[in-house]
N, C-alpha and C positions, 0 to 999 in steps of 0.2 A: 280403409281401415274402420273398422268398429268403435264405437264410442264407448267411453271409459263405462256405460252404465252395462254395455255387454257384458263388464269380467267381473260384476256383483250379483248375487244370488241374494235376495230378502231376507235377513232374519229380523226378526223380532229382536226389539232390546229399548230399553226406559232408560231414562240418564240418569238414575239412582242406581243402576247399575253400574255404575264409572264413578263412584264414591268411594273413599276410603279417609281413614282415621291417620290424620300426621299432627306430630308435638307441632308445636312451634319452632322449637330447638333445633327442629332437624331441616329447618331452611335454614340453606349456606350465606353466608352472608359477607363474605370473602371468596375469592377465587383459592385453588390450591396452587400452590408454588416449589416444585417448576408445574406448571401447566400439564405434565404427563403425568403427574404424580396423583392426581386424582385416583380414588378407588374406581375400580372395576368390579362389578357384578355379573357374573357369566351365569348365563342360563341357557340350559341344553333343550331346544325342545323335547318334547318327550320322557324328560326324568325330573324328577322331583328333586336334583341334588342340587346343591350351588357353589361356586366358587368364587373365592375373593381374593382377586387381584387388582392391578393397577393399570393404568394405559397403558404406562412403558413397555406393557408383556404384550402386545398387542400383537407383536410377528411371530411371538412364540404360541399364539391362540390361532393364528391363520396359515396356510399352507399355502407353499409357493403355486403359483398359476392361480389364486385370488385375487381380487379386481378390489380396492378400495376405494369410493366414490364421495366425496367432500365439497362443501358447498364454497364457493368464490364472492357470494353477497359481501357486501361493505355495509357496516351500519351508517346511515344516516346519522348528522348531528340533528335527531329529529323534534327534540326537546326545547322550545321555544317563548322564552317567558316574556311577557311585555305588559301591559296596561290598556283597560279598554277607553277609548276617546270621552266614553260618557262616568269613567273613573270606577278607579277597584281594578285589580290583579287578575290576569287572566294567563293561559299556557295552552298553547299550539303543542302535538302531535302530527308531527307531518307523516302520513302512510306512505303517500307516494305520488308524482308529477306526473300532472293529467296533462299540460301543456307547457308552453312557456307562461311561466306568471302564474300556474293555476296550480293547487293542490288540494288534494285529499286529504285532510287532518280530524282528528278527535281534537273539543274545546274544551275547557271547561274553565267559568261555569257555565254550562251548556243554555241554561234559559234565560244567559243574556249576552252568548253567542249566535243570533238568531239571526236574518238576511237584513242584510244592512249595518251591520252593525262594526266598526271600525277597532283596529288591533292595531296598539303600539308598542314595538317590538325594540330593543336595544339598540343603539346605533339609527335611529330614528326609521328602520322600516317600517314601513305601511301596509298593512293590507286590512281586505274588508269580505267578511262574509259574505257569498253571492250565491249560496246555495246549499240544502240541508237534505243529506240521504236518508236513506230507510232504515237502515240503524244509526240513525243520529250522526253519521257524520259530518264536518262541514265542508264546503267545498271552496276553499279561499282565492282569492286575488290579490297579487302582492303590487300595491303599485310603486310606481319609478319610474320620471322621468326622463331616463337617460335608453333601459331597454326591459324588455319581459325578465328576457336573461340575468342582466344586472340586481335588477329583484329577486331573483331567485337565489345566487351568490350572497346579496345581504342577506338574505331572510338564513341563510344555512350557515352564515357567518355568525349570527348571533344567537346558534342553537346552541345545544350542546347530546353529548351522548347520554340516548334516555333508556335509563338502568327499569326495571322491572320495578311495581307500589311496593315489593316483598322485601325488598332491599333496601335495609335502615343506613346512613351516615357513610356509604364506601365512599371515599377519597383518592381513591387509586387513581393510577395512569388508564386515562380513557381506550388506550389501545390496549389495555388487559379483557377488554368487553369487544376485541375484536379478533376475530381468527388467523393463522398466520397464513391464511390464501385469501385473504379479504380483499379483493383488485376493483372492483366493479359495486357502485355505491348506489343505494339502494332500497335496504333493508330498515325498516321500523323497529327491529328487532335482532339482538345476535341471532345465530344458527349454531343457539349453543353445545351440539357436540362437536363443533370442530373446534371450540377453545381447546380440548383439551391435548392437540396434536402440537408437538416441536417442530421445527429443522431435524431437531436428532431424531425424533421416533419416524418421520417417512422417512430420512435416509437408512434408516432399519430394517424398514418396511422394503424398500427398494433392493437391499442385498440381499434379502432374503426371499426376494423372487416374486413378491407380491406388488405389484402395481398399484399405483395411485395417480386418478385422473379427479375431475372437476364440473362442477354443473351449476349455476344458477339460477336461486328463485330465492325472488326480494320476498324477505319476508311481512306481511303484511294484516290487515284489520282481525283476522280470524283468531291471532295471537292473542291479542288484547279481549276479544267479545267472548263469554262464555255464551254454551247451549241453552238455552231460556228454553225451549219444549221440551216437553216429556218425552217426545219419538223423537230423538235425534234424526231421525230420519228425513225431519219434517225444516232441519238446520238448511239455512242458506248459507255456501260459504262464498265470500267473496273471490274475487279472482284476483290472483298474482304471476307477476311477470315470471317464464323460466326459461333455461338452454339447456340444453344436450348438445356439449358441440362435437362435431364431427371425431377428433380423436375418443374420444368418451364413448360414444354410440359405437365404434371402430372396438375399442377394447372391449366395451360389453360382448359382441357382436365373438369377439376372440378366445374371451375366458371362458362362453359357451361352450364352443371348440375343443379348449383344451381339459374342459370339464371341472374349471375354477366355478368359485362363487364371487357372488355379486354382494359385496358387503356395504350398503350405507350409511353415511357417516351421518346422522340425524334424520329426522321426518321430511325437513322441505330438500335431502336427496333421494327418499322413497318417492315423494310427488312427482320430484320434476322424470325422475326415470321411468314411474309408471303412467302419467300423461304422456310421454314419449312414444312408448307403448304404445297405449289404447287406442291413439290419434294417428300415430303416424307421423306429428308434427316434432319438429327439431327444437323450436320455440314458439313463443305465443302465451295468451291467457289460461289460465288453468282454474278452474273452481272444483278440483276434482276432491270429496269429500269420502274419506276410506273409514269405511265402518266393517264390524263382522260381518264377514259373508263376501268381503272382495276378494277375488284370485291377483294373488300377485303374479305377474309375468316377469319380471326382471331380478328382485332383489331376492336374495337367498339368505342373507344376515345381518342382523342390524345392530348399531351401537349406537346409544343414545342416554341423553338425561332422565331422570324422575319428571315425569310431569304432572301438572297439577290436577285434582281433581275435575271431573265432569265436563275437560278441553275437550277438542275435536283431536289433538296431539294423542291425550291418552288414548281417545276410540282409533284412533291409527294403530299403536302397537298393540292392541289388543286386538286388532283384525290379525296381524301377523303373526303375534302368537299365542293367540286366545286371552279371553278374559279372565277368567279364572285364574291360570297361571302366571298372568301377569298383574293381577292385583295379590298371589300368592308370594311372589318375588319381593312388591313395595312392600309388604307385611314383614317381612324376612329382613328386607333392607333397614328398616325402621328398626327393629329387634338389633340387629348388627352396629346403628351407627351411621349409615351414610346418610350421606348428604345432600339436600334435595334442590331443584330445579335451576337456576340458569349458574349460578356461579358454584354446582353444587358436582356429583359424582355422578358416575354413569351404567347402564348396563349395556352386555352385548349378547342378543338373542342370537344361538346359531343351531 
């Protein structure tokens, strides 16, 4: 198989291009309750009109022999507050486990998180900076007497679920920041369009002849780092774990067939389906970075949140359904009311 860089064609584009004008006001700053009840923004490729609906319509927006595809990541309690040995307040972001005992986190304050330097974490965990990446991140060692493992159980024992800097004072129940397919734990980050699915909207989904399977990819560093060059082009994305598992691949593979569409429930279900793709591979690492000018092979419609300015997230739905139109929709949204990024409303491009 072909490497993911075969289904891109070059365009040109500056990351002032992926700018846009939002209040303040119009970050969510609560979840919507029930969870389907969030607004829906439907946008047709091809026409300038819009619609405004809610998740719950969602079976009535899809046609039977549709494939719905939702991510299974679990968030990590990845948020880790503790004290450094040489004194003053410090906080772990765990990305994701390198080995037993070892992690990938963001620190701060970062210039006196440097190698060597000692974290005391709640419950008297330990660990100690053993290592600093290319974008700043650290690379920790939790130590413990007893096993690597045991270390790793404290140190996740005494995190907690880390909400988004945008997100002022929420209190809520920390499983309202998790999706209700969340099995397999993971993620530095919800994979927030599937908060916005019930029990009741897939069994909806389900009588009405539309499928819903599952894929895997921890969400990871890319979330947090914005694009620092001007050529996005020129962006390193890091790599995150994903799956395509065999039923999943099996129903894509079907809805072809029956001449359904492939509908992704958020960005990291476009990645992990179109790394599947490109590679051949079922699972593994993926640093696959989607800008204009990628041909997507798999997904045919997407539902997804507002994302923030000048992400790698926005130049994803803007490869799918141009830039233009989709900085003309957040324009629209904004004008209307909705509500913006992780605990906020969503669109469905079809």
């Amino acid at each position: 198989m072909p490497g993911w860089h075969a289904y891109t064609r070059q365009l040109r584009v500056r990351i002032d291009e992926f700018d846009y004008l939002l209040p303040a006001e119009s970050i969510a700053q609560t979840p919507a309750e029930p969870r389907d009840s969030a607004r829906l923004l439907v946008v047709r490729r091809g026409s300038d009109t819009y619609e405004d609906r809610n998740v719950f319509d969602l079976p009535d927006l899809l046609q039977a022999g549709d494939l719905v595809v939702v991510n299974r990541s679990r968030v990590l309690p990845a948020r880790v507050l503790g004290r450094l040995a040489s004194g003053g307040q410090a906080e772990l972001l765990l990305l994701r486990r390198l080995a037993p005992g070892r992690w990938q986190a963001l620190a701060r304050p970062a210039r006196r998180l440097r190698i060597g330097a000692s974290f005391l974490a709640a419950g008297g965990v330990r660990a100690e900076v053993v290592g600093v990446g290319d974008a700043g991140q650290r690379e920790i060692r939790v130590i413990n007497p007893d096993s690597p493992e045991a270390g790793d159980a404290a140190l996740l024992a005494a995190g907690s679920v880390p909400l988004p800097p945008y997100i002022h004072g929420w209190v809520g129940d920390p499983e309202r920041y998790q999706t209700i397919f969340a099995t397999d734990p993971g993620s530095a980050a919800a994979p927030t369009a599937g908060l916005h699915f019930t029990p009741d909207l897939v069994a909806r989904l389900r009588a009405a002849r539309v499928d819903v399977q599952e894929v895997v990819l921890h969400v990871g560093l890319d979330t947090f780092r914005p694009v620092g060059e001007e050529d996005p082009a020129q962006h390193r994305m890091h790599q995150e774990w994903y799956v395509v598992p065999s039923p999943t691949r099996s129903a894509v593979q079907q809805t072809r067939l029956r001449g359904g569409r492939v509908v992704a429930v958020g960005t990291t279900c476009v990645r992990s389906l179109e790394a599947w793709s490109a590679t051949g591979q079922a699972e593994g690492w993926t640093d696959l970075f989607i800008l204009p000018g990628f041909r997507f092979q798999v997904v045919d419609a997407l539902l997804t949140n507002f994302h923030l300015p000048r992400s790698t997230l926005l130049m994803l739905v803007s490869a799918f359904a141009g830039r233009e139109p989709v900085l003309d929709a957040y324009a629209e949204a904004v004008r209307r009311g909705y509500r913006f990024f992780s605990f906020g409303d969503a669109t469905l491009f079809l």
